[in-house]
N, C-alpha and C positions, 0 to 999 in steps of 0.2 A: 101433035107431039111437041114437047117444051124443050129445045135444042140449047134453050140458056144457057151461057158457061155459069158453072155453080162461083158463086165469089170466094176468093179466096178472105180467107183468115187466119191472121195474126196469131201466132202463139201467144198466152198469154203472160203478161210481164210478171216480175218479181220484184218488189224492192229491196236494193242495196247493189254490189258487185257481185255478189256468189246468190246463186239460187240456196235455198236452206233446207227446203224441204224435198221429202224423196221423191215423189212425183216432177217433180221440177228439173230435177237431174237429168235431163232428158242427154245432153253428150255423155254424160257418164257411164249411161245406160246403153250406149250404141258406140262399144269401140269402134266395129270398122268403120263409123260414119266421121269418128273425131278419135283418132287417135294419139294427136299431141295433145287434145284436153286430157288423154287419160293417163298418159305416159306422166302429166304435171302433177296428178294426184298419186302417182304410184312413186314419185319422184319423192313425194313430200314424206312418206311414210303409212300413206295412209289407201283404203281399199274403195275401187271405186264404187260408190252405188250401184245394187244390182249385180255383183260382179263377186266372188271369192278368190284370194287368194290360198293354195295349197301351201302347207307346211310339212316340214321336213324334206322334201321332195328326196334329194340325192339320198339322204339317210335313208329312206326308206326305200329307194331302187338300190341300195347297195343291200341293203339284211336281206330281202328279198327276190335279190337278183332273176327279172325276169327274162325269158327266153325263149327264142322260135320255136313255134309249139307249144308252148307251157298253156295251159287252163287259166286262166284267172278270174278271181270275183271280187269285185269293186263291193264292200255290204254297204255304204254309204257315197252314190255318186255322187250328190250335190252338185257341183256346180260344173265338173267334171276336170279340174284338173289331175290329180293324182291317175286317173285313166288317159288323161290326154300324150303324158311321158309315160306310160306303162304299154299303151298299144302299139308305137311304133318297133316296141323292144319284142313282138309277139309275131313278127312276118319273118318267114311263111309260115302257114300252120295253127298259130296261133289263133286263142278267141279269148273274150273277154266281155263278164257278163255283168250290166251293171246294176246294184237294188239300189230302189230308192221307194220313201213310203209316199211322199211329199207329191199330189197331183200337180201340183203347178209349176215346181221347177224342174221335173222329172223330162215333158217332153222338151221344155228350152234346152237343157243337156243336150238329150237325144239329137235333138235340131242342129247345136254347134256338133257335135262330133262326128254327125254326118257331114255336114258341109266341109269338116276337115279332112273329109275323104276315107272315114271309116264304116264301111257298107255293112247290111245286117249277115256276113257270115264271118264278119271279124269281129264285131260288138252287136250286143241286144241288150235293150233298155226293160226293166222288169220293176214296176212298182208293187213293193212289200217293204214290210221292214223287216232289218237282218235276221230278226227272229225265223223267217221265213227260208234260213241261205239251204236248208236241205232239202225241202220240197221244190225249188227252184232249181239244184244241181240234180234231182232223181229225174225232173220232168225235160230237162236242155242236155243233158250229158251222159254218156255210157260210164262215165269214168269220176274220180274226186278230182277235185281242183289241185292243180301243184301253186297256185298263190294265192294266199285271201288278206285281201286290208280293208280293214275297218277303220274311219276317222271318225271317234263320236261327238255327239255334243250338235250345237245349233250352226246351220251356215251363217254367214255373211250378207245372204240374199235374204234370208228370215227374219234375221237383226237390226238389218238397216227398214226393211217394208214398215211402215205404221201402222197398216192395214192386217200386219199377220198377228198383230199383237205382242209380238218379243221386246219392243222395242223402248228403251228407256229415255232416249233423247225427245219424241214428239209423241203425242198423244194419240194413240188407237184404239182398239176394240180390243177388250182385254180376250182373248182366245188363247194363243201360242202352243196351238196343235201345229203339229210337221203338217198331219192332212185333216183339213179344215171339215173334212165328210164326217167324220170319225169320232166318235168319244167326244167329252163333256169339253166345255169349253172351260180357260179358269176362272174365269166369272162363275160359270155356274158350280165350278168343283170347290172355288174359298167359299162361294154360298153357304154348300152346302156340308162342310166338312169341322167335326167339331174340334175342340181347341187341342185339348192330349193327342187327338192324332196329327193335328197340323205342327206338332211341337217336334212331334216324333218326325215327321217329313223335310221340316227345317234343318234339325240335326244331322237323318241320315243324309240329307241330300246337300246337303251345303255347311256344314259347318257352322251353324251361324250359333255366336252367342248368347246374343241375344232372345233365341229361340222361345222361352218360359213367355217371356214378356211381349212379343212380337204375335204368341199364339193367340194369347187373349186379347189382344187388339185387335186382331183380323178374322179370325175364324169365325166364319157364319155371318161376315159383313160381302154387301151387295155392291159389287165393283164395277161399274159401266166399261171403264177407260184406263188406261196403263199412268195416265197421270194420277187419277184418285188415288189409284195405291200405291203409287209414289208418294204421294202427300199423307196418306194414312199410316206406313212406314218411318216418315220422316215423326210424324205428330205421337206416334207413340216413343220415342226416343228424344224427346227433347231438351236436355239436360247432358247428350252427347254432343264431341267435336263431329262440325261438318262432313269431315273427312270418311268417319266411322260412321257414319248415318249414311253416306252414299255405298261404302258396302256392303250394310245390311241390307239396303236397297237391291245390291244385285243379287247378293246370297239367295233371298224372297225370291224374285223372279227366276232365277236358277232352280231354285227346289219347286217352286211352282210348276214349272216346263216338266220336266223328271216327272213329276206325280203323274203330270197330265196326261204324258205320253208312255206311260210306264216305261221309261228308257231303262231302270234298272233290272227288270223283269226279262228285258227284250233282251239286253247282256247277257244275263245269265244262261238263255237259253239260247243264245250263239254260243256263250266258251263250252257248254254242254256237248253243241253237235260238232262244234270245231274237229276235234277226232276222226270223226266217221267221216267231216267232207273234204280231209287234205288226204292226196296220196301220200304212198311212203317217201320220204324225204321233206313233202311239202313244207311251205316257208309261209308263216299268217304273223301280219304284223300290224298292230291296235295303237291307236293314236287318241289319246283320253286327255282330259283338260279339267277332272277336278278328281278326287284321291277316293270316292268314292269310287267312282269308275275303276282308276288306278288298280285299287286293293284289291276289285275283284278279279281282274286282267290276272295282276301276282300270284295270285293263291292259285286260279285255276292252270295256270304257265306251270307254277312250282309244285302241287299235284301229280299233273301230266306228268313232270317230269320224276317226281319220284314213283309214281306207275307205270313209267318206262313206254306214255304213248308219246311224250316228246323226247327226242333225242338231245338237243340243246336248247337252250332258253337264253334270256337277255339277263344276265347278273345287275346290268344296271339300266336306271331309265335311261335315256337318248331325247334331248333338249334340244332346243334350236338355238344356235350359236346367236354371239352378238351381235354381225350385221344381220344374220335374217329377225332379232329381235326389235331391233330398230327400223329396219323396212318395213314389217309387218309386225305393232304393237301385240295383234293377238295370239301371233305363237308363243308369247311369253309361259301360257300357262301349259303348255302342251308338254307331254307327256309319252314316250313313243316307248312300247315294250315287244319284241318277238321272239316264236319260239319255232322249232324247227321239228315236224313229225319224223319218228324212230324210221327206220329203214325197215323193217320187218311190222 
């Protein structure tokens, strides 16, 4: 038997002051290990590697003021803040169910929010995506939810990985599925998707101008890595400022994700069953970050309400003020609407 001590090694180094790349991050990635590395980058304005900051928080514990006892469903736990301040407002009695589609950041969640002391008869972790929030509340619950929040759109932890393919600063694997098991990857969906429909996917999903122009440059071209089609973006637009080239940039990657993961599909069919899974009174509040989103939120809100299954609704969106815009650059685009189920 070889009793050898194994020899230790070295992490390995990085050139310059700051590590750059995400794997590298390693204090960033491990608050309780380094907590004043983390506190420097949340100082600075910015989120750490691996890590999400929640947005709106107060705003949205005040419209949907949780309570001992109350039901609630998290339809996007991500990283798990937005449940982190919601479950301590749920004792006694209280439970709180979280969906998430994403296998891989699904049990890291589950993992922190146990270790913060929240056991499975007060939280349980359930990977689906929200489309799924009514077969999830008939199979865990006798009763509808009295809270549902939804934050849509990509986390923090997906954005920053190079490896999930989201990500526009380093080079990955073009994919930018939530779960990587699942549906086509967007390599293989720009492959294969002809130019009128990618026109039409540009526009609905993002807004982009340039849309006409952008379709016939990319549709049906074979993308390894998130930089080619960075640079194939850029190379069909060359005669614009920088500035507007890096938009269209995101626009592309934005409507890309949306295709991939049918997130406008999956909407639809949460504000559908929204009705049947709040009790009477219940409080559902949706946090969207492009007008796409937005406009579908609106109409099904203002429906409801003139069908008399919501009792009140948000007259206006609810924005993240100026220090949390500054703290955290990406609540800028956020977007936060709720509406209240009729009493009968």
């Amino acid at each position: 038997m070889n009793d050898a001590p194994v020899p230790h090694r070295r992490r390995p180094r990085y050139s310059g002051k700051n590590p750059r790349r995400f794997e590298q991050k390693y204090k960033e990635q491990a608050p309780a290990l380094y907590p004043e590395e983390v506190q420097k980058i949340l100082n600075s304005g910015k989120t750490p590697a691996g890590a999400h900051r929640p947005i709106l928080v107060a705003e949205i514990l005040q419209v949907l003021r949780p309570s001992p006892g109350d039901l609630v469903v998290d339809c996007t736990l991500g990283y798990g803040g937005h449940s982190r301040e919601i479950l301590p407002l749920l004792h006694p009695g209280g439970r709180l169910l979280g969906l998430d589609a994403d296998p891989i950041e699904l049990p890291r969640t589950e993992a922190r929010l146990r270790e913060a002391g929240f056991g499975p008869e007060t939280f349980s972790a359930h990977r689906c995506n929200f489309a799924g929030i009514a077969a999830v509340l008939a199979r865990e619950s006798p009763r509808p939810a009295d809270v549902i929040l939804a934050d849509l759109g990509v986390s923090s932890m997906q954005l920053d990985n190079p490896a999930r393919g989201f990500s526009l600063k380093h080079n990955g694997p073009l994919d930018m599925r939530m779960n990587p098991n699942k549906g086509q990857s967007a390599s293989v969906f720009l492959s294969q998707v002809g130019a009128e429909k990618f026109q039409e996917i540009l526009e609905e999903n993002a807004d982009e101008p340039h849309a006409l122009l952008l379709s016939k440059a990319l549709a049906g071209k074979r993308c390894a890595g998130t930089r080619e089609l960075v640079q194939l973006i850029q190379a069909a637009l060359p005669n614009r400022p920088a500035e507007e080239r890096e938009l269209s940039v995101r626009r592309v990657f934005q409507a890309l994700r949306i295709a991939v993961n049918e997130e406008f599909g999956a909407l639809d069919t949460l504000l559908k069953h929204l009705p049947q899974c709040l009790g009477a009174g219940g409080r559902v509040a949706i946090l969207s970050f492009h007008s796409g989103e937005d406009r579908r939120v609106k109409k099904a809100f203002e429906a409801g309400l003139q069908a008399g299954v919501y009792g009140e609704i948000s007259l206006e969106i609810i924005k993240a003020g100026e220090e949390e815009r500054r703290a955290n650059p990406r609540s800028k685009s956020a977007k936060l609407r709720w509406a209240r189920r009729s009493d009968c």
